[in-house]
C-alpha positions as a Markdown table, in Angstrom:
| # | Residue | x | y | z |
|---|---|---|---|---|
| 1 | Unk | 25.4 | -17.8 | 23.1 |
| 2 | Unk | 23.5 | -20.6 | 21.2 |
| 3 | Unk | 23.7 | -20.8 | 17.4 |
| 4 | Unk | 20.6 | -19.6 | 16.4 |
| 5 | Unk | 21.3 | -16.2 | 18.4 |
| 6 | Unk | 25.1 | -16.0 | 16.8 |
| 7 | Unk | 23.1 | -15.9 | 13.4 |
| 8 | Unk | 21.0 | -13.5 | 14.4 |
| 9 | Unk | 24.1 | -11.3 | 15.8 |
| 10 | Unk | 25.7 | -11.7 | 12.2 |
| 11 | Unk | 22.9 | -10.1 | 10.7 |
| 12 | Unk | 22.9 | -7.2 | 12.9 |
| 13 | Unk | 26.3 | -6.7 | 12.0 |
| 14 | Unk | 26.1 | -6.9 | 8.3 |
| 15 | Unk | 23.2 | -4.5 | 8.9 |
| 16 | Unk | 25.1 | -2.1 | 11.1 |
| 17 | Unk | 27.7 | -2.2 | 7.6 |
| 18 | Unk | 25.2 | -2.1 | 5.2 |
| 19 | Unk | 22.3 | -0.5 | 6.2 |
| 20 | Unk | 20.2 | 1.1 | 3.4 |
| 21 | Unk | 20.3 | 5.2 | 3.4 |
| 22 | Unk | 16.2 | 5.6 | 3.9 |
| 23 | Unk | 14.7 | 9.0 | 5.2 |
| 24 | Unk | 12.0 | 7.5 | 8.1 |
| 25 | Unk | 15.6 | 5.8 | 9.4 |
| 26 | Unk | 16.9 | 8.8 | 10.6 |
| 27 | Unk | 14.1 | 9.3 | 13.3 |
| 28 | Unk | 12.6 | 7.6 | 15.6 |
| 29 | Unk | 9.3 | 9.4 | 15.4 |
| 30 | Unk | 6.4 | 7.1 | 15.2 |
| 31 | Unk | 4.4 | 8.8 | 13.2 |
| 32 | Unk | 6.7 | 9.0 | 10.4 |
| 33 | Unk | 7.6 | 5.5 | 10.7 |
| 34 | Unk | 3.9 | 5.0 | 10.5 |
| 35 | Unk | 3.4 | 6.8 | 7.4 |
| 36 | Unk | 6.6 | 5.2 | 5.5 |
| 37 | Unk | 5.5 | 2.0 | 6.5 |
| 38 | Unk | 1.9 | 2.6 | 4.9 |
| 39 | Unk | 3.4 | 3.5 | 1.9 |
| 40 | Unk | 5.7 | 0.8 | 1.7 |
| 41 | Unk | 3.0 | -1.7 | 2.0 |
| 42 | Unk | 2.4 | -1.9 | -1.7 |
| 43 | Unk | 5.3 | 0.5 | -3.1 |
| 44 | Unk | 8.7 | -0.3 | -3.8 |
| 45 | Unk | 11.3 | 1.8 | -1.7 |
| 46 | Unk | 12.4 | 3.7 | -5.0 |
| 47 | Unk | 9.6 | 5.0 | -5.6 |
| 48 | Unk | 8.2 | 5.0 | -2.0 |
| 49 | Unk | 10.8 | 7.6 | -1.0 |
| 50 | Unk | 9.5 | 10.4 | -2.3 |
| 51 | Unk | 6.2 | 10.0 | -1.7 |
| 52 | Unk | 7.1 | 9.2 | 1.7 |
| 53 | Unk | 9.1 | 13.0 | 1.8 |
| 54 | Unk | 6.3 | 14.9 | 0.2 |
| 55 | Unk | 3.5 | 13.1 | 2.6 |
| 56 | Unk | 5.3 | 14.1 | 5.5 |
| 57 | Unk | 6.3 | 17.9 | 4.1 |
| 58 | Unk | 2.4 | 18.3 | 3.6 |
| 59 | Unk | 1.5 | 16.5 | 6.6 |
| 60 | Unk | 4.5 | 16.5 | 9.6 |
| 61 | Unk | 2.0 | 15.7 | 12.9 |
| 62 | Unk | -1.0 | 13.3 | 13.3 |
| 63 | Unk | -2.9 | 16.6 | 13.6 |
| 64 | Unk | -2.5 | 17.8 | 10.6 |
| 65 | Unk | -3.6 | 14.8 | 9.2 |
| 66 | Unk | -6.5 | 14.9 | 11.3 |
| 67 | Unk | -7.5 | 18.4 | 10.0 |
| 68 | Unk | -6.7 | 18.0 | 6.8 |
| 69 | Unk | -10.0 | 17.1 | 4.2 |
| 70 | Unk | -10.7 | 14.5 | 2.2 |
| 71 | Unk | -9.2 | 15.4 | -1.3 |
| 72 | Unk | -6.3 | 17.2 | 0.3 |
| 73 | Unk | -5.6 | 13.6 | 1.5 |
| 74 | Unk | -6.2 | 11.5 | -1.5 |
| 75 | Unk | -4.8 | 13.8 | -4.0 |
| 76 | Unk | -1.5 | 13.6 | -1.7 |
| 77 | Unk | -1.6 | 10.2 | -2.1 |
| 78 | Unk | -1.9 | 10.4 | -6.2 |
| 79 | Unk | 0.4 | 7.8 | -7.6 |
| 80 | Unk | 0.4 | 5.2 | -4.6 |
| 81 | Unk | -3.2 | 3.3 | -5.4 |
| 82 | Unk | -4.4 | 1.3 | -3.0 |
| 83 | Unk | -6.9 | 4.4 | -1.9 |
| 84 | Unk | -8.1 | 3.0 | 1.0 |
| 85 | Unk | -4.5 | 3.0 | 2.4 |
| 86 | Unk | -4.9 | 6.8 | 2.2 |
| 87 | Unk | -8.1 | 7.0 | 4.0 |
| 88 | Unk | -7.6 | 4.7 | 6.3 |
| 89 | Unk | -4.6 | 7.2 | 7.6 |
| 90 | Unk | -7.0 | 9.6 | 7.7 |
| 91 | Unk | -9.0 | 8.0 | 9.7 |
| 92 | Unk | -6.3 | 6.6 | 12.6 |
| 93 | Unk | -5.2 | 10.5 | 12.7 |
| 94 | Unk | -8.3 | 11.2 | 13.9 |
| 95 | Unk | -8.2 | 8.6 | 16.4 |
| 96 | Unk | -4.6 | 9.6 | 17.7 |
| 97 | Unk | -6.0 | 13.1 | 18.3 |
| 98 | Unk | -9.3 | 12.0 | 19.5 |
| 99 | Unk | -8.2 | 8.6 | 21.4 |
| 100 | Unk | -4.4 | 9.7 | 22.5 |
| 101 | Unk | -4.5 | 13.2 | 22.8 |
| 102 | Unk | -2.6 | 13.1 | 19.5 |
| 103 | Unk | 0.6 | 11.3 | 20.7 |
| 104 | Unk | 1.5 | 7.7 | 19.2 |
| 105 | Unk | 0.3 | 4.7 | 21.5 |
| 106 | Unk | 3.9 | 3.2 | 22.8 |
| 107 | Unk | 3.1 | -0.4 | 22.3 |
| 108 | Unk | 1.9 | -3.5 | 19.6 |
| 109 | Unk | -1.5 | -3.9 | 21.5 |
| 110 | Unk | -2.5 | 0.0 | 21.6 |
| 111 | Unk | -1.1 | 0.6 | 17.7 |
| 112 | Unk | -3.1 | -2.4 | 16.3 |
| 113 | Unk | -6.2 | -0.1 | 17.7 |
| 114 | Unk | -5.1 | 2.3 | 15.1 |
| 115 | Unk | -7.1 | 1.5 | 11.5 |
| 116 | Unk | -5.6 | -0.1 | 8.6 |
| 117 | Unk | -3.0 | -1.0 | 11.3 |
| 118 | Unk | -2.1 | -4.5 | 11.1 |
| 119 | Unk | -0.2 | -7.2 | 12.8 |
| 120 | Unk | 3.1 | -6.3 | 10.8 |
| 121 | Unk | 3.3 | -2.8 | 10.9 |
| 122 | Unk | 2.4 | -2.4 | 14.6 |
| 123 | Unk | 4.9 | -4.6 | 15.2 |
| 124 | Unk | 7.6 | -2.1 | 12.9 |
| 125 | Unk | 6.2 | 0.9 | 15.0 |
| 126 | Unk | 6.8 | -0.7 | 18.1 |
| 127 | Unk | 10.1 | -2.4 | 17.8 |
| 128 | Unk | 11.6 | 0.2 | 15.8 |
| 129 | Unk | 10.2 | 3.6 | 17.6 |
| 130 | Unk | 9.4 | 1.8 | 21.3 |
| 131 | Unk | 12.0 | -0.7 | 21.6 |
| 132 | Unk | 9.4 | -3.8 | 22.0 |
| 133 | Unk | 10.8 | -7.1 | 21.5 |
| 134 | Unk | 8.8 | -7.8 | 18.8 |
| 135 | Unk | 9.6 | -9.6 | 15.6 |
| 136 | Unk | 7.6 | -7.4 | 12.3 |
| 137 | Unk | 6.5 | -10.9 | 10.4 |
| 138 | Unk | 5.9 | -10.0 | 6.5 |
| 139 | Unk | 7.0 | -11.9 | 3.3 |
| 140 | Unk | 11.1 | -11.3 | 3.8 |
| 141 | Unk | 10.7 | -12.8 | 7.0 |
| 142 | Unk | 8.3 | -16.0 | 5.4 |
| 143 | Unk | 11.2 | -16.0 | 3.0 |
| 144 | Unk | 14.1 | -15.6 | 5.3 |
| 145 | Unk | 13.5 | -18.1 | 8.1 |
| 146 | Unk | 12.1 | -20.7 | 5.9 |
| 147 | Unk | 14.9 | -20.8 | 4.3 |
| 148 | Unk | 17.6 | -20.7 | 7.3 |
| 149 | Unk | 15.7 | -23.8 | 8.6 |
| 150 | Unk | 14.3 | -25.0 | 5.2 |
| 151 | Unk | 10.8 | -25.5 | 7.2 |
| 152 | Unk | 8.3 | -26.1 | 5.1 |
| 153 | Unk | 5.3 | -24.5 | 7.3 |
| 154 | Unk | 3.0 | -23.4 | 4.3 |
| 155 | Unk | 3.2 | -19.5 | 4.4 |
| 156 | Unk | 0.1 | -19.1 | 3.0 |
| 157 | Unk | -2.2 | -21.0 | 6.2 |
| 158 | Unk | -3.7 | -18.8 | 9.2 |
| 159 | Unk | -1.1 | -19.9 | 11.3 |
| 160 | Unk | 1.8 | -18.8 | 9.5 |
| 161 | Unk | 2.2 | -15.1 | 11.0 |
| 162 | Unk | 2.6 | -17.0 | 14.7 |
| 163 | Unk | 4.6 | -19.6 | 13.6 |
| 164 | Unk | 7.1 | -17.7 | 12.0 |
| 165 | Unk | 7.5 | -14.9 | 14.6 |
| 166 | Unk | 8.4 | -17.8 | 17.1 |
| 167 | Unk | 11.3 | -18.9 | 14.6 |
| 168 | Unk | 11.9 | -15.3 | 14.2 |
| 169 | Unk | 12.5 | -15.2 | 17.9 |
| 170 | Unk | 15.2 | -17.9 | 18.1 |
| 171 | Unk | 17.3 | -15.4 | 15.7 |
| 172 | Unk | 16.6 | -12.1 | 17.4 |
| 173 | Unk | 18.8 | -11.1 | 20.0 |
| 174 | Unk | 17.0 | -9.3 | 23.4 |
| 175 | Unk | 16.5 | -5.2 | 22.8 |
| 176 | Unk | 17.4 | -4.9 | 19.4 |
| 177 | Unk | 14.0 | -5.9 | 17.8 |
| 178 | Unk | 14.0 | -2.5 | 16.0 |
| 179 | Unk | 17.3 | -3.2 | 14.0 |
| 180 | Unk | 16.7 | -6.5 | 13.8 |
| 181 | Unk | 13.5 | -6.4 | 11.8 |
| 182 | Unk | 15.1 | -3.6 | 9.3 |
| 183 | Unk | 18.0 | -6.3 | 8.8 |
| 184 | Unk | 15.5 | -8.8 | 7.8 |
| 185 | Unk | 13.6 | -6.3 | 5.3 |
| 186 | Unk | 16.8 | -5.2 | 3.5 |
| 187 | Unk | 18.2 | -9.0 | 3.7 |
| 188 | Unk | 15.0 | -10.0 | 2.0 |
| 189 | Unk | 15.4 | -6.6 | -0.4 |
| 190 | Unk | 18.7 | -7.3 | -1.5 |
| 191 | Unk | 19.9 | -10.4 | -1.1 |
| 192 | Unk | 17.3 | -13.6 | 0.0 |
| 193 | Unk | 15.8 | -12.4 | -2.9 |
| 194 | Unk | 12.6 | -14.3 | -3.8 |
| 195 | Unk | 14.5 | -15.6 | -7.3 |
| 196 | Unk | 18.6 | -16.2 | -7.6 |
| 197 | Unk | 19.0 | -15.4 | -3.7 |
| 198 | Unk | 22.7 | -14.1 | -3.1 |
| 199 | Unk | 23.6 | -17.3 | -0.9 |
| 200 | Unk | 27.1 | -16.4 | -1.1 |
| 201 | Unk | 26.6 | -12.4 | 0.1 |
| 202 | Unk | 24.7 | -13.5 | 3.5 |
| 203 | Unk | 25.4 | -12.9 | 6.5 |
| 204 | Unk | 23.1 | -16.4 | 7.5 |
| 205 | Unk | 24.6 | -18.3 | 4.8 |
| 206 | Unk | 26.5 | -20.3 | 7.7 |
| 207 | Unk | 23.7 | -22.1 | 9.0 |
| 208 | Unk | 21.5 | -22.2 | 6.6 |
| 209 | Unk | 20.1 | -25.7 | 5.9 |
| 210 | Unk | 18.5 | -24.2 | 2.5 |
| 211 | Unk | 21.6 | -22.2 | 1.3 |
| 212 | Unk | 23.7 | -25.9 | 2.5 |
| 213 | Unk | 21.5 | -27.9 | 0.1 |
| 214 | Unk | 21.6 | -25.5 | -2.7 |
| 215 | Unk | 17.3 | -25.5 | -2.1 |
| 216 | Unk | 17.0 | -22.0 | -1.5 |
| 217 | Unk | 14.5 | -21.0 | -4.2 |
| 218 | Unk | 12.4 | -23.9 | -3.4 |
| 219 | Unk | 11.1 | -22.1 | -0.2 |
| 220 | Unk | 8.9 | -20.5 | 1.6 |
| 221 | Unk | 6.1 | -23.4 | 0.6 |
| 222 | Unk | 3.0 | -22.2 | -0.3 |
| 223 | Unk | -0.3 | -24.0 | -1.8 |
| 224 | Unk | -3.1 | -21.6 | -1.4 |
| 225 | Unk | -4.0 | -19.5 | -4.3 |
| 226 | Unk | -5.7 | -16.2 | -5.0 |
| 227 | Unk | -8.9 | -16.7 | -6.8 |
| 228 | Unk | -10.0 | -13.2 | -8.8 |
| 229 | Unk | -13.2 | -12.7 | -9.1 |
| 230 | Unk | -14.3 | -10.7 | -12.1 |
| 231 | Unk | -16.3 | -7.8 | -12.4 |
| 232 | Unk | -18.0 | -5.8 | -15.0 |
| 233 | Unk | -18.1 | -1.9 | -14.8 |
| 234 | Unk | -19.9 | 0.8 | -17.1 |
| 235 | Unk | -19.9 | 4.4 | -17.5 |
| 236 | Unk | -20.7 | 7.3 | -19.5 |
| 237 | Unk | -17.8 | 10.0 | -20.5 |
| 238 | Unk | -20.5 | 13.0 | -20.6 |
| 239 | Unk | -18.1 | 15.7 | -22.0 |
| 240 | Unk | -19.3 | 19.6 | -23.6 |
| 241 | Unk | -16.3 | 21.4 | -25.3 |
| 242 | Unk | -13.7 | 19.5 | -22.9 |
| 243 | Unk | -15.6 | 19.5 | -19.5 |
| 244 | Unk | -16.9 | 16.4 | -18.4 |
| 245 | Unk | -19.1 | 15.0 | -15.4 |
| 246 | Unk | -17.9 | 13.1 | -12.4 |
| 247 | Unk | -19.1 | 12.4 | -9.3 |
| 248 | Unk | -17.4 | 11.0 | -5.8 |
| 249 | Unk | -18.2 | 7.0 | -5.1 |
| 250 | Unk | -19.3 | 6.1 | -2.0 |
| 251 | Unk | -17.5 | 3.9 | 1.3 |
| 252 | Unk | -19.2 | 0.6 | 0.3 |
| 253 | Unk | -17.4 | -0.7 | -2.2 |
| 254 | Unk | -13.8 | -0.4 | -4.4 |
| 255 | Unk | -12.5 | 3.0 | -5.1 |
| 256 | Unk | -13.8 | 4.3 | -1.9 |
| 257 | Unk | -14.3 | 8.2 | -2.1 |
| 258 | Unk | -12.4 | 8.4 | -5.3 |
| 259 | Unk | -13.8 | 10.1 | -8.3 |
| 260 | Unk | -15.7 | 8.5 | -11.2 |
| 261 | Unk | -18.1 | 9.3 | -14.6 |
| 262 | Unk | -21.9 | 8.7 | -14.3 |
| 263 | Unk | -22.9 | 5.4 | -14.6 |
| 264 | Unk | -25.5 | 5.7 | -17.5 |
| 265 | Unk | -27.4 | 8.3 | -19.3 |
| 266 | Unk | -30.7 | 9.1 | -20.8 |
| 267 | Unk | -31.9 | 7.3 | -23.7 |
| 268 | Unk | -32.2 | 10.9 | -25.6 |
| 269 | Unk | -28.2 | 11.2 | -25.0 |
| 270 | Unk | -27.7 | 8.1 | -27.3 |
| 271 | Unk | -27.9 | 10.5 | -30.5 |
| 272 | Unk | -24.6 | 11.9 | -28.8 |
| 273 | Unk | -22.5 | 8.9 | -28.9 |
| 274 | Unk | -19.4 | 9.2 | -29.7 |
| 275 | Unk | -17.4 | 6.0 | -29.4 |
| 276 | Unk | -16.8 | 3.3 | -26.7 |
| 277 | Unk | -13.8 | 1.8 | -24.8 |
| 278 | Unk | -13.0 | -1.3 | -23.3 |
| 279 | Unk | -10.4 | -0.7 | -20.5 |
| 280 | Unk | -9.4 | -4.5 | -18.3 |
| 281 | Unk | -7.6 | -4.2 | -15.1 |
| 282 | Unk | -6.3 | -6.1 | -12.2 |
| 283 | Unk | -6.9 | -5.3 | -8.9 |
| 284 | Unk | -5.6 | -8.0 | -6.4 |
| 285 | Unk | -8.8 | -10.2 | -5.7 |
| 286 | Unk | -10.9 | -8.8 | -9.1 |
| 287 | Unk | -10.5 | -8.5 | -12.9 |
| 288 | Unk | -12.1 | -5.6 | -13.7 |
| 289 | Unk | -13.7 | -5.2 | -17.8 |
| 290 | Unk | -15.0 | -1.6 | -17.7 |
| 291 | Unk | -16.5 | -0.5 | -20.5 |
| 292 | Unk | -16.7 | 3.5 | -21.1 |
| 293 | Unk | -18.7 | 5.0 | -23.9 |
| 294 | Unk | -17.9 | 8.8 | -25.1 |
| 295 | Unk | -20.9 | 11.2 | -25.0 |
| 296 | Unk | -20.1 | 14.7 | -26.9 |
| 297 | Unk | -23.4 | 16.9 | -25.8 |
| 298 | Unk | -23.7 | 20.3 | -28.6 |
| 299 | Unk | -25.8 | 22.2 | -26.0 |
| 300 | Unk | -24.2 | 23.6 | -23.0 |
| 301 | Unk | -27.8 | 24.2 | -21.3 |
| 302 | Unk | -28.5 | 20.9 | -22.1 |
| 303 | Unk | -25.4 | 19.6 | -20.4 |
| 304 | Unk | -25.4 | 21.7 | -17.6 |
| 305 | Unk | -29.3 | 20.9 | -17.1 |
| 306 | Unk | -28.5 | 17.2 | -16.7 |
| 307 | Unk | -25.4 | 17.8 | -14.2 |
| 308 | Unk | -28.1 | 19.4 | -11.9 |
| 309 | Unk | -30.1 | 16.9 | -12.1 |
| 310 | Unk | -27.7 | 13.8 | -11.5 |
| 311 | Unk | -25.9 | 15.9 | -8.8 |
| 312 | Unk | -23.2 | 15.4 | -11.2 |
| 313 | Unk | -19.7 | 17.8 | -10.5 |
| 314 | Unk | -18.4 | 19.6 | -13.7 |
| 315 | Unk | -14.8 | 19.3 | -14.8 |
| 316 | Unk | -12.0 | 19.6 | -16.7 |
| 317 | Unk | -8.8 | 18.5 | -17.6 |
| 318 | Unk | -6.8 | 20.9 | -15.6 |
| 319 | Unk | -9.5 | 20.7 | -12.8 |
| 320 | Unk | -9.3 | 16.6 | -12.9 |
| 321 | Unk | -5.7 | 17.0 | -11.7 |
| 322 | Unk | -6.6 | 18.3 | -8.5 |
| 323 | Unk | -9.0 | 14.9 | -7.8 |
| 324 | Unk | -8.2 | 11.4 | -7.0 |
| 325 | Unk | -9.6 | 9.0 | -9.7 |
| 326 | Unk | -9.4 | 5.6 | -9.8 |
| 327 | Unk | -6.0 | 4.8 | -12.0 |
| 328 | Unk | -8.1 | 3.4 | -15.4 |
| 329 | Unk | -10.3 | 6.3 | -15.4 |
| 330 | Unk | -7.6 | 8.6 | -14.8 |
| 331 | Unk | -5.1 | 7.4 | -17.4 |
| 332 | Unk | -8.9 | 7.3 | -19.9 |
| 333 | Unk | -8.9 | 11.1 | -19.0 |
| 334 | Unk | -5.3 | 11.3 | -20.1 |
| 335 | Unk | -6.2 | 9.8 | -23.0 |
| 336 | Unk | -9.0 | 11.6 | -24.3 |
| 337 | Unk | -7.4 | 14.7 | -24.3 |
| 338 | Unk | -4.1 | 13.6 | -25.6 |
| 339 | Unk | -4.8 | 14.7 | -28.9 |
């Protein structure tokens, strides 16, 4: 067995002792995997646990996923952001029932059909649920391997995904792709931690030219930056004796099918001001300055009249609980009625 490959047989082994205790790694079902992989992408595993559970409680099959409506979807997914993860689900359901008769496609090529499906997490489905020897490339395993052979491939160029799963390859012993990726993710987790890595605690520390120079933290290498754009936003907080007017957003832009205020009123609601708010957020390619002002309408006719009108949807704060808003407008509703 070559060196590289003993390495990689190391780390098996301290995963085989060490393993963490998650719930989507008691099965080998590849739908669950799916869905805790989704969840995962932007969610750390504390928290991404019991989302994970009550996802799965509400929705056990791609079918009744698939069946399920929109707001039943997103509202399920209320505390995760990242929306479009949600609806994208919805939407490869359909296409397991539709496309595969509702059972999983058993390999990478077929499962990067699926949408919102991307290189990485086919590759998790179908090495840890199908057995394909298939390394799941993400940011532990940028981390990881450019550390072991302190190669300073920039991790942020186009190239980076296939140049790291051929290093990854060198490490990963034949049929145990599955176990082999999950090593790498809790490695990365817990240990090759992006700051004050754990050199001493690894099971690669043998062999690793970074760890051997004491360079660790100076890798992965990477020179391209994220440039956010910025982006103004507006809207009007119509309210009447605590009900309020929202409407759904459309698929062509951020927020996609969430739940927002109207966008501007009448010139005759101006009398009805009430205050204005300045709200900035970060999304991860925009900076966001969104700007709500407070209308308080007397007349309940008058208020109801305009809903109509705007095809607006009337609320309230218990009734805003069981819709998906974008997280600055929801915590502004919290807000509001705080006092």
């Amino acid at each position: 067995m070559n060196f590289n490959l003993e390495a990689g047989c190391r780390l098996l082994q301290w995963y085989a002792e060490n393993a963490r205790d998650l719930p989507w790694r008691s099965t080998d079902d590849p739908y669950k995997i799916w869905i805790s992989e989704i969840i995962l992408q932007q969610t750390r595993v504390e928290q991404g646990r019991q989302h994970y559970l009550n996802f799965i409680e509400k929705f056990p099959t791609a079918e009744s996923l698939a069946n399920a409506d929109t707001d039943e979807v997103l509202l399920s997914w209320k505390g995760l952001g990242y929306y479009s993860r949600a609806m994208n689900l919805h939407t490869a359901a359909k296409q397991l029932v539709n496309d595969f008769g509702g059972n999983f496609p058993d390999n990478f090529n077929e499962i990067l059909k699926l949408k919102g499906v991307g290189r990485y997490t086919a590759a998790a489905i179908a090495s840890i649920a199908f057995g394909e020897d298939i390394p799941a490339v993400d940011g532990n395993f940028y981390r990881v391997l450019s550390r072991f052979f302190a190669d300073d491939f920039d991790v942020s160029r186009s190239a980076a995904h296939g140049y790291f799963s051929e290093l990854a390859k060198m490490l990963m012993p034949p049929g145990l792709a599955g176990d082999f990726n999950q090593a790498v993710m809790d490695l990365g987790s817990g240990i090759c931690r992006p700051r004050k890595p754990l050199c001493r605690e690894c099971p690669l520390e043998e062999g690793c030219a970074a760890a051997g120079t004491g360079t660790a933290e100076l890798y992965p290498k990477k020179t391209k930056k994220v440039r956010k754009t910025e982006l103004a936003l507006g809207y009007a907080f119509v309210e009447w004796r605590g009900s309020f007017l929202i409407r759904r957003r459309g698929t062509d832009f951020i927020w996609k099918n969430l739940y927002e205020f109207p966008a501007e009123v009448p010139e005759s609601f101006q009398k009805y001001s009430e205050s204005s708010f300045l709200i900035n957020h970060q999304l991860t390619h925009r900076s966001l300055r969104i700007t709500i002002n407070h209308y308080k309408i007397p007349d309940e006719h008058l208020f109801r009249r305009y809903a109509a009108q705007g095809g607006f949807l009337i609320t309230d704060l218990e009734g805003s609980a069981r819709k998906s808003f974008p997280q600055p407008l929801q915590r502004f509703i919290g807000e509001i009625f705080s006092g």
